[in-house]
PyMOL commands that place a pseudoatom at each C-alpha (Angstrom):
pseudoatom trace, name=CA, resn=UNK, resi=1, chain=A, elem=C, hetatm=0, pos=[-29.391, 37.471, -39.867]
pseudoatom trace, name=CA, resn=UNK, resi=2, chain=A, elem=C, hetatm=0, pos=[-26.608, 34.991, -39.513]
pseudoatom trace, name=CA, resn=UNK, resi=3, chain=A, elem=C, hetatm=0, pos=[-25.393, 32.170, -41.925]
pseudoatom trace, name=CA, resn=UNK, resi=4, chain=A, elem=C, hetatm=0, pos=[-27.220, 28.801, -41.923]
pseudoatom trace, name=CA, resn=UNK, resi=5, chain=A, elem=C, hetatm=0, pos=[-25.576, 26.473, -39.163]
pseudoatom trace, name=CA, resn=UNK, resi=6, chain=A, elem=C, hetatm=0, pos=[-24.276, 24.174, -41.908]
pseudoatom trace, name=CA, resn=UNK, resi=7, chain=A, elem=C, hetatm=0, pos=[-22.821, 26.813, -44.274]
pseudoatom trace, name=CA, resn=UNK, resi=8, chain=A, elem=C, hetatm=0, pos=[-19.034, 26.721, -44.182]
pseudoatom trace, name=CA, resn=UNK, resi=9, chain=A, elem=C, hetatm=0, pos=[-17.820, 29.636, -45.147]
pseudoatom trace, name=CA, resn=UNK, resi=10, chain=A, elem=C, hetatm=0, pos=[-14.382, 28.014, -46.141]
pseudoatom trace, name=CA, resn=UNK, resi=11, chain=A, elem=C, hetatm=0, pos=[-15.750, 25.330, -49.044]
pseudoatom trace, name=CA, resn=UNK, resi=12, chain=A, elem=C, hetatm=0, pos=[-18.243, 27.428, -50.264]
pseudoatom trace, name=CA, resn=UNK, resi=13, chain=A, elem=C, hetatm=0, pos=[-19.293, 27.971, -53.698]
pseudoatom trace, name=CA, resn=UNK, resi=14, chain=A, elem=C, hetatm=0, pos=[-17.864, 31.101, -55.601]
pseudoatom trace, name=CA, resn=UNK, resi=15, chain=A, elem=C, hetatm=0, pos=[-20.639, 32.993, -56.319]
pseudoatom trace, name=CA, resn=UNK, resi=16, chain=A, elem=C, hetatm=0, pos=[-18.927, 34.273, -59.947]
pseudoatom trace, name=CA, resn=UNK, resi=17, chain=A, elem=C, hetatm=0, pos=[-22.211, 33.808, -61.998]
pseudoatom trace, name=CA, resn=UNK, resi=18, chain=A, elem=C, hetatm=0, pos=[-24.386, 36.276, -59.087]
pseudoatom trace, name=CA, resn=UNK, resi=19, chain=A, elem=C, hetatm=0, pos=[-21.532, 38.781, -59.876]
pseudoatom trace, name=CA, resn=UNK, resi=20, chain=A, elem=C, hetatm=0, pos=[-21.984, 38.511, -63.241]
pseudoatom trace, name=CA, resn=UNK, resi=21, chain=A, elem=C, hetatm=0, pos=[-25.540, 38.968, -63.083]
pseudoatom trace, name=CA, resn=UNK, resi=22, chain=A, elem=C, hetatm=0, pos=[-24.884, 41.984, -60.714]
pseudoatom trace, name=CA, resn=UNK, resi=23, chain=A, elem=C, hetatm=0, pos=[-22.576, 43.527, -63.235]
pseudoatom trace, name=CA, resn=UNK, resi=24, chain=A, elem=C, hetatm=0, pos=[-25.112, 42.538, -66.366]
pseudoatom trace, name=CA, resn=UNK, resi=25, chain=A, elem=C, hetatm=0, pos=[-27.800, 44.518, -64.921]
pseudoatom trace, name=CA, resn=UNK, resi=26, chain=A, elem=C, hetatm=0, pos=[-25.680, 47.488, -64.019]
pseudoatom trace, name=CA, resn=UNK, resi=27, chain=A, elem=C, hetatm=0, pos=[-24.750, 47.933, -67.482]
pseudoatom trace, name=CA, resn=UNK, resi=28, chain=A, elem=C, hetatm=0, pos=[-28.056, 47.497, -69.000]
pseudoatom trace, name=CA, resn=UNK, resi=29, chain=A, elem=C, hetatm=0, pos=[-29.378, 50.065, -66.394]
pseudoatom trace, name=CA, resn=UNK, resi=30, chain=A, elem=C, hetatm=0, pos=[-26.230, 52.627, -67.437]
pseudoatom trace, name=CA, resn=UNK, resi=31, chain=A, elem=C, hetatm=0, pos=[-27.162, 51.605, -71.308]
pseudoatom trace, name=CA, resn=UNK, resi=32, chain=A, elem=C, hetatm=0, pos=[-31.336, 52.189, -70.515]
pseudoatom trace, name=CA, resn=UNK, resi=33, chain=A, elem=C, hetatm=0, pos=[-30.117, 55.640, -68.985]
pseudoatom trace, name=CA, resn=UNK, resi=34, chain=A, elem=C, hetatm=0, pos=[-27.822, 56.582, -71.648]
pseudoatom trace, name=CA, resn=UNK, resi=35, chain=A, elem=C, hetatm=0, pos=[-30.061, 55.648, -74.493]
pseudoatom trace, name=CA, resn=UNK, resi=36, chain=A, elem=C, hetatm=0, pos=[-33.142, 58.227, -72.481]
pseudoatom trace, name=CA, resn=UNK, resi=37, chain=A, elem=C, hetatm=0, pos=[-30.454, 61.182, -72.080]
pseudoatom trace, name=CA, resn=UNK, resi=38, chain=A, elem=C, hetatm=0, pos=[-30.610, 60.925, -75.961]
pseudoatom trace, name=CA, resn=UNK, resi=39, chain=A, elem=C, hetatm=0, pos=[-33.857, 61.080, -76.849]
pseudoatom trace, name=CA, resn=UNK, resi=40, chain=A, elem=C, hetatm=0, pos=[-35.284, 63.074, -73.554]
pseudoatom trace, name=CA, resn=UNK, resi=41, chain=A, elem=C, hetatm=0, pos=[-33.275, 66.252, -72.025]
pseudoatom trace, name=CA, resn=UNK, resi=42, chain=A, elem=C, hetatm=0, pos=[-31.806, 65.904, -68.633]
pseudoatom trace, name=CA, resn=UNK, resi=43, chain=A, elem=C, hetatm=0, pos=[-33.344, 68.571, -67.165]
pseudoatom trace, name=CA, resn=UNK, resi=44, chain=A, elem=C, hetatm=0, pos=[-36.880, 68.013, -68.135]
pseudoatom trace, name=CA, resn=UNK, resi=45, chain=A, elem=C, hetatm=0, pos=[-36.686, 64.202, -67.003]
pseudoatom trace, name=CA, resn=UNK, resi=46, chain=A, elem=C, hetatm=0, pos=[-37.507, 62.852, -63.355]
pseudoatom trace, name=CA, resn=UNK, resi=47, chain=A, elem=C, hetatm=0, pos=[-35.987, 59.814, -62.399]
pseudoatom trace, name=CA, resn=UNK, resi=48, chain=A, elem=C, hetatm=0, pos=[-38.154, 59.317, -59.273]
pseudoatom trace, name=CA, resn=UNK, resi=49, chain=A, elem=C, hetatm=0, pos=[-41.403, 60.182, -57.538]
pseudoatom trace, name=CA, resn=UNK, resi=50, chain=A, elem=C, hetatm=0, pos=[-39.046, 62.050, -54.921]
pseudoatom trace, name=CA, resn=UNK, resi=51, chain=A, elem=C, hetatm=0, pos=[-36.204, 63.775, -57.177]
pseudoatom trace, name=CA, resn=UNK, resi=52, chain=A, elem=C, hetatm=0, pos=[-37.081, 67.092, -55.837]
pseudoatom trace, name=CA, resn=UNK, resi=53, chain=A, elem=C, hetatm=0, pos=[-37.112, 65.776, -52.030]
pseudoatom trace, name=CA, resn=UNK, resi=54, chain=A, elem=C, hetatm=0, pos=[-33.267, 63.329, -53.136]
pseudoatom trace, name=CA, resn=UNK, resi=55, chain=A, elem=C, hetatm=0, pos=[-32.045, 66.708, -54.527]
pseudoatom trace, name=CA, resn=UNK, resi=56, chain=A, elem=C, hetatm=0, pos=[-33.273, 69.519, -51.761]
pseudoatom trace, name=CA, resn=UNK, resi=57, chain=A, elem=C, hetatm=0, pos=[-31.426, 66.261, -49.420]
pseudoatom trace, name=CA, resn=UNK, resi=58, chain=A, elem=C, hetatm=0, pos=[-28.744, 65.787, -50.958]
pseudoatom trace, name=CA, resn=UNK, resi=59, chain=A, elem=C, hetatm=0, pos=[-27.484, 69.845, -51.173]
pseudoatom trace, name=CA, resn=UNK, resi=60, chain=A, elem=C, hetatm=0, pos=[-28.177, 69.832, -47.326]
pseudoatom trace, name=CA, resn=UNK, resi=61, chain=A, elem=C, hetatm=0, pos=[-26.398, 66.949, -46.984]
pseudoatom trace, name=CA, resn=UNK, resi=62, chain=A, elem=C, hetatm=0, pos=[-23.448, 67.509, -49.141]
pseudoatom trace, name=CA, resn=UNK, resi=63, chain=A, elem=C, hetatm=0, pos=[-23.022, 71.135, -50.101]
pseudoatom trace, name=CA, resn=UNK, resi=64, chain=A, elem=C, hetatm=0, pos=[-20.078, 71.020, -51.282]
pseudoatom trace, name=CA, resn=UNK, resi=65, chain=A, elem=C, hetatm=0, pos=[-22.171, 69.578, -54.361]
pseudoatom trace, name=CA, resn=UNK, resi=66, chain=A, elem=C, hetatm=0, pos=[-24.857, 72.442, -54.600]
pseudoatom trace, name=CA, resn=UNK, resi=67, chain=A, elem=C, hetatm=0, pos=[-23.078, 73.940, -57.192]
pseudoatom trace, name=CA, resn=UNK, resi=68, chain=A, elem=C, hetatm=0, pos=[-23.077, 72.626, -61.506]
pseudoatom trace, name=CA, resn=UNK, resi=69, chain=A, elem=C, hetatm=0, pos=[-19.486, 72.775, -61.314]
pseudoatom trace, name=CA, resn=UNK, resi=70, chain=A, elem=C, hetatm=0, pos=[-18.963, 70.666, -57.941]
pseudoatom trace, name=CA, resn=UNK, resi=71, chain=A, elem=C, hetatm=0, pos=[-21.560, 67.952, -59.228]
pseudoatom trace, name=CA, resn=UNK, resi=72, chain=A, elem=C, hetatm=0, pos=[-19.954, 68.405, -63.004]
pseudoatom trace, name=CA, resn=UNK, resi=73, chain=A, elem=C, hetatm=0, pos=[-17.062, 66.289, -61.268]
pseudoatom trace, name=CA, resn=UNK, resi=74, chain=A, elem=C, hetatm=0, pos=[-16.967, 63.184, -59.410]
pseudoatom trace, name=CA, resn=UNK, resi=75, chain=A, elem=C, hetatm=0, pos=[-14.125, 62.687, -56.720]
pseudoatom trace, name=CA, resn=UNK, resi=76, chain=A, elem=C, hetatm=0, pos=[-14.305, 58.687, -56.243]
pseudoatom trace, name=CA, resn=UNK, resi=77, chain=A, elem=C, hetatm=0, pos=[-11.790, 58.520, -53.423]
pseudoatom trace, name=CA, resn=UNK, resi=78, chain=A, elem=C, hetatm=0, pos=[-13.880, 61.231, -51.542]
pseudoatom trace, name=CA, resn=UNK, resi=79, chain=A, elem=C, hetatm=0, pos=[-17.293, 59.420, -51.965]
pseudoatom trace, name=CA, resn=UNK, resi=80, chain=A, elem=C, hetatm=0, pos=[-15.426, 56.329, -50.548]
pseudoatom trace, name=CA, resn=UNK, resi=81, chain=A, elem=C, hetatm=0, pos=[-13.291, 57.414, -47.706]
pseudoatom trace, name=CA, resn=UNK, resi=82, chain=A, elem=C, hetatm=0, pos=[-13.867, 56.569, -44.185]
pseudoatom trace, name=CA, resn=UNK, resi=83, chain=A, elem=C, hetatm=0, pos=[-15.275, 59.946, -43.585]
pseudoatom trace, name=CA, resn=UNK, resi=84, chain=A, elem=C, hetatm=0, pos=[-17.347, 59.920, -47.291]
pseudoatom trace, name=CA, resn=UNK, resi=85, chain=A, elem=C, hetatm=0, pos=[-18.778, 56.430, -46.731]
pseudoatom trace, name=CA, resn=UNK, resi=86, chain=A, elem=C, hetatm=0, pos=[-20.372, 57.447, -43.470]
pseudoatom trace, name=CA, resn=UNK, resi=87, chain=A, elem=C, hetatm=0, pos=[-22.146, 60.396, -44.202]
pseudoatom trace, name=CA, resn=UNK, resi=88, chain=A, elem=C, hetatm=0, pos=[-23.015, 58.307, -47.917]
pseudoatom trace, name=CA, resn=UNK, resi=89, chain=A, elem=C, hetatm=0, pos=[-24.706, 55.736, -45.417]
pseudoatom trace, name=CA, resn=UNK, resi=90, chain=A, elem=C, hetatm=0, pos=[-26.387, 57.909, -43.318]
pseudoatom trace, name=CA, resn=UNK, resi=91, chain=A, elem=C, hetatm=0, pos=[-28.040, 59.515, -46.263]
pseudoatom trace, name=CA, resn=UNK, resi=92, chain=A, elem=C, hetatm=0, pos=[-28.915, 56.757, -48.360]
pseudoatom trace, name=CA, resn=UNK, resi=93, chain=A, elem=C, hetatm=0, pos=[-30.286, 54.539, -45.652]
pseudoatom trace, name=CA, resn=UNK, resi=94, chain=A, elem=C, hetatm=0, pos=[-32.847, 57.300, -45.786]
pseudoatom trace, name=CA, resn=UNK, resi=95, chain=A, elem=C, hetatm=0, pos=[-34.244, 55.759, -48.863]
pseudoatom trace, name=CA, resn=UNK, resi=96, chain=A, elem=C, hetatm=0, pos=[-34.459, 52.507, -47.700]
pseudoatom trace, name=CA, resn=UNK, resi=97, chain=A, elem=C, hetatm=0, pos=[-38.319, 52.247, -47.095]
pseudoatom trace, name=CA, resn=UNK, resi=98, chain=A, elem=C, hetatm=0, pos=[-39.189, 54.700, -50.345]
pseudoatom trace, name=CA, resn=UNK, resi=99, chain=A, elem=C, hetatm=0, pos=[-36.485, 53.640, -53.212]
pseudoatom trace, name=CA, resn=UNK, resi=100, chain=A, elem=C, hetatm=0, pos=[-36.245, 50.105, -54.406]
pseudoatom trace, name=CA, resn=UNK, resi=101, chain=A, elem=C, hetatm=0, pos=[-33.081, 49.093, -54.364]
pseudoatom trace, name=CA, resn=UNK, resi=102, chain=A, elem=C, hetatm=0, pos=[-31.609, 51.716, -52.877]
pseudoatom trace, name=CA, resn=UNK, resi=103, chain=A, elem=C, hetatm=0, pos=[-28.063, 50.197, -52.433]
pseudoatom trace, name=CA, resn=UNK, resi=104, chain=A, elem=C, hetatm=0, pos=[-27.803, 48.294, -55.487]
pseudoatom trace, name=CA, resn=UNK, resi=105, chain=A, elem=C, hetatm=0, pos=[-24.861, 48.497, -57.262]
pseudoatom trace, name=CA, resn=UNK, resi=106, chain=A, elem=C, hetatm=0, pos=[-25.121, 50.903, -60.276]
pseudoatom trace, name=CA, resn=UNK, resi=107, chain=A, elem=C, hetatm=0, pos=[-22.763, 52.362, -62.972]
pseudoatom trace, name=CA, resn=UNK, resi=108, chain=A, elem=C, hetatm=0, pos=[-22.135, 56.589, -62.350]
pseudoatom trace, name=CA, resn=UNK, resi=109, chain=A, elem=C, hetatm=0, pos=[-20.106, 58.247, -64.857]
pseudoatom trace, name=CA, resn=UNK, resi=110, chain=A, elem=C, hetatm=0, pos=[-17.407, 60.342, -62.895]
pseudoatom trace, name=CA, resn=UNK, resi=111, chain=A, elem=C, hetatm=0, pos=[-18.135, 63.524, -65.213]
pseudoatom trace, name=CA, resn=UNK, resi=112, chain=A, elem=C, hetatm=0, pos=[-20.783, 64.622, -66.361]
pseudoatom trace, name=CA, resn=UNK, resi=113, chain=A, elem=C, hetatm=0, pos=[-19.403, 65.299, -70.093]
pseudoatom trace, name=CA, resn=UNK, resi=114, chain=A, elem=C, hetatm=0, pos=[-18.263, 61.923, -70.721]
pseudoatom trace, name=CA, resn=UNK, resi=115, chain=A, elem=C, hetatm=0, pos=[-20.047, 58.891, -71.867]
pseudoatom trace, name=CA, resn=UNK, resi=116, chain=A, elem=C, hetatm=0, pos=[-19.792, 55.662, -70.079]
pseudoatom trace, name=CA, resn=UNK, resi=117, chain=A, elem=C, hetatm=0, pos=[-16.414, 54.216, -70.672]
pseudoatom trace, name=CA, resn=UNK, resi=118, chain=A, elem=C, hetatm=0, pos=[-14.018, 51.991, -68.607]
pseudoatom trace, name=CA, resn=UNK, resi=119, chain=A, elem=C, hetatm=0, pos=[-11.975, 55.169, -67.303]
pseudoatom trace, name=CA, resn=UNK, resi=120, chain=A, elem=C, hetatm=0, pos=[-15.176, 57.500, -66.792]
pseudoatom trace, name=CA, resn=UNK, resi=121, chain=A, elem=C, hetatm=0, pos=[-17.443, 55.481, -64.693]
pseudoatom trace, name=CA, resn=UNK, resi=122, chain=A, elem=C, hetatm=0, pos=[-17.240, 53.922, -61.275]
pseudoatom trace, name=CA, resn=UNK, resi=123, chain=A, elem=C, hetatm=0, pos=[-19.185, 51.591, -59.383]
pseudoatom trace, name=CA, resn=UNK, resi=124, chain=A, elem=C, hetatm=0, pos=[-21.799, 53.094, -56.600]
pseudoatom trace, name=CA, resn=UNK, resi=125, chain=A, elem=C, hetatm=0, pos=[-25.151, 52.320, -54.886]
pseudoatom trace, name=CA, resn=UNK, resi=126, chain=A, elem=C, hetatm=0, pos=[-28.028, 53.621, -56.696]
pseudoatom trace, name=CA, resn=UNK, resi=127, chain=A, elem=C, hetatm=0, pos=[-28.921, 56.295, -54.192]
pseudoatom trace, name=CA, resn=UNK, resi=128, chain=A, elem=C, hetatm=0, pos=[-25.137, 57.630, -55.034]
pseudoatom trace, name=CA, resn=UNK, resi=129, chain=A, elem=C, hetatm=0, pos=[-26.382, 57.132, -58.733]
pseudoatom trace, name=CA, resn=UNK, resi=130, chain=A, elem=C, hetatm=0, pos=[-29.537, 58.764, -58.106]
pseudoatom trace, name=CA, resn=UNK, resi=131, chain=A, elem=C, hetatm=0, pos=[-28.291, 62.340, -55.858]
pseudoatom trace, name=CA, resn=UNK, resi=132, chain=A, elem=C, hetatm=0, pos=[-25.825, 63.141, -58.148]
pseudoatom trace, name=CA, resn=UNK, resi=133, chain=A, elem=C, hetatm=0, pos=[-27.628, 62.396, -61.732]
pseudoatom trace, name=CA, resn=UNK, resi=134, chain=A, elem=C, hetatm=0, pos=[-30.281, 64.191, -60.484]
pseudoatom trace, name=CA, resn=UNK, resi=135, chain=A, elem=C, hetatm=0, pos=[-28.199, 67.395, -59.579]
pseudoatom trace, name=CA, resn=UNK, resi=136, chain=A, elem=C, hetatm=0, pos=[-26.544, 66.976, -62.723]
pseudoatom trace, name=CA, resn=UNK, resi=137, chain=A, elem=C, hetatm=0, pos=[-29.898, 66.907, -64.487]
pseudoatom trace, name=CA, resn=UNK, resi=138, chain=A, elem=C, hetatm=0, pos=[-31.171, 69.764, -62.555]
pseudoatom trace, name=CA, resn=UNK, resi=139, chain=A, elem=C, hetatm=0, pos=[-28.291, 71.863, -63.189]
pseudoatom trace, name=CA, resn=UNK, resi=140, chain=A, elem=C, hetatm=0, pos=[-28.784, 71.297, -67.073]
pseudoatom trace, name=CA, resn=UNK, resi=141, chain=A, elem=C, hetatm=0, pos=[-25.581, 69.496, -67.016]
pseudoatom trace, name=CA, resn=UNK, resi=142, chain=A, elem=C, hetatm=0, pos=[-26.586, 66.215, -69.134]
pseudoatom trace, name=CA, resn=UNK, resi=143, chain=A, elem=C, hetatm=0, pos=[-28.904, 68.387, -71.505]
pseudoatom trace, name=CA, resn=UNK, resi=144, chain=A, elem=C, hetatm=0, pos=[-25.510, 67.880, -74.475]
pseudoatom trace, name=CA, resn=UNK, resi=145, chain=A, elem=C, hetatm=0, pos=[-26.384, 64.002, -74.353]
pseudoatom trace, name=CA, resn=UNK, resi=146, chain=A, elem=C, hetatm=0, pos=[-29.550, 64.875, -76.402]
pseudoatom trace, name=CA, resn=UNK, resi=147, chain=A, elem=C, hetatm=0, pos=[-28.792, 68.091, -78.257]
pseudoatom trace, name=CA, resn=UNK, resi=148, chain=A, elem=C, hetatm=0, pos=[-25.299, 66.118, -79.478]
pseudoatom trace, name=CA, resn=UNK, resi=149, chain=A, elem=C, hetatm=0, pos=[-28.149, 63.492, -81.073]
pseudoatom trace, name=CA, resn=UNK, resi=150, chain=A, elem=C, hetatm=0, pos=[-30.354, 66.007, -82.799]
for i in range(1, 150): cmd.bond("trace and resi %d" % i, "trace and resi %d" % (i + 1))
show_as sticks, trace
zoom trace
C-alpha cells in the first residue's frame, strides 16, 4: 500500500494525538492486566483461546526461555537486536490471522517480580506481551501479584 499521490510527506501533520492514544490504551491494557493478576492467579488464568499452542511455540521457538528463571527476566536489547527482531517477526507474524492485534504496541514488565513502573517495563508488540506473560504465568511466576493482595 503506498501513500496517497497528494500526501507530502514533508508538511504533514504530526500525528502526536494518535500517539497519545496509542500510549493511553497501552496503559489501560497494562492497568486491566495488573488489576486481574490481583484478584485471579497467574497460573490458573488464560489469556487466549491458543495460550497452550503461543506457549508450546514460543519454547520451540526461543528455548533459551523454556525455563522460570530465563522468562523471570527480560533482556530488552536481545528481544530487539537485528538477530532478536527477526526471529520476533517470524514468530509473531504467525498470529496474524488468529490474534487481534497481534503487533500492537503493549506495555511488558521486564521482570516478572516487579510491578509496572517507568524503569521495569518496556514497550513490545502484543504477541511479545503475550509469549512471555504466558510462560511467566505457566511457570507460576506472577502467582505473588495475587497472594501479595490476600
Amino acid at each position: 500500500m503506498s501513500a496517497p499521490k497528494q500526501f507530502d510527506a514533508e508538511n504533514a501533520e504530526n500525528l502526536e494525538d494518535i500517539e497519545k492514544q496509542f500510549a493511553v490504551k497501552a496503559v489501560m491494557q497494562a492497568q486491566t492486566y495488573w488489576n486481574l493478576l490481583e484478584k485471579v492467579k497467574g497460573s490458573t488464568l488464560r489469556l487466549t483461546r491458543l495460550d497452550d499452542e503461543i506457549y508450546d511455540h514460543f519454547v520451540k521457538e526461543f528455548p533459551e526461555y523454556e525455563s522460570a528463571g530465563a522468562v523471570a527476566e527480560i533482556n530488552e536489547n536481545d528481544m530487539k537486536s537485528p538477530k532478536g527482531k527477526e526471529r520476533w517477526r517470524k514468530f509473531m507474524n504467525t498470529y496474524e490471522k488468529t490474534i487481534n492485534d497481534f503487533n500492537f504496541g503493549t506495555l511488558l514488565r521486564t521482570g516478572s517480580k516487579d510491578e509496572y513502573e517507568e524503569k521495569t517495563t518496556i514497550f513490545v508488540p502484543r504477541m511479545q506481551f503475550l509469549a512471555v506473560e504466558i510462560a511467566r504465568n505457566k511457570h507460576g511466576l506472577n502467582d505473588w501479584i495475587c497472594d501479595k493482595g490476600a
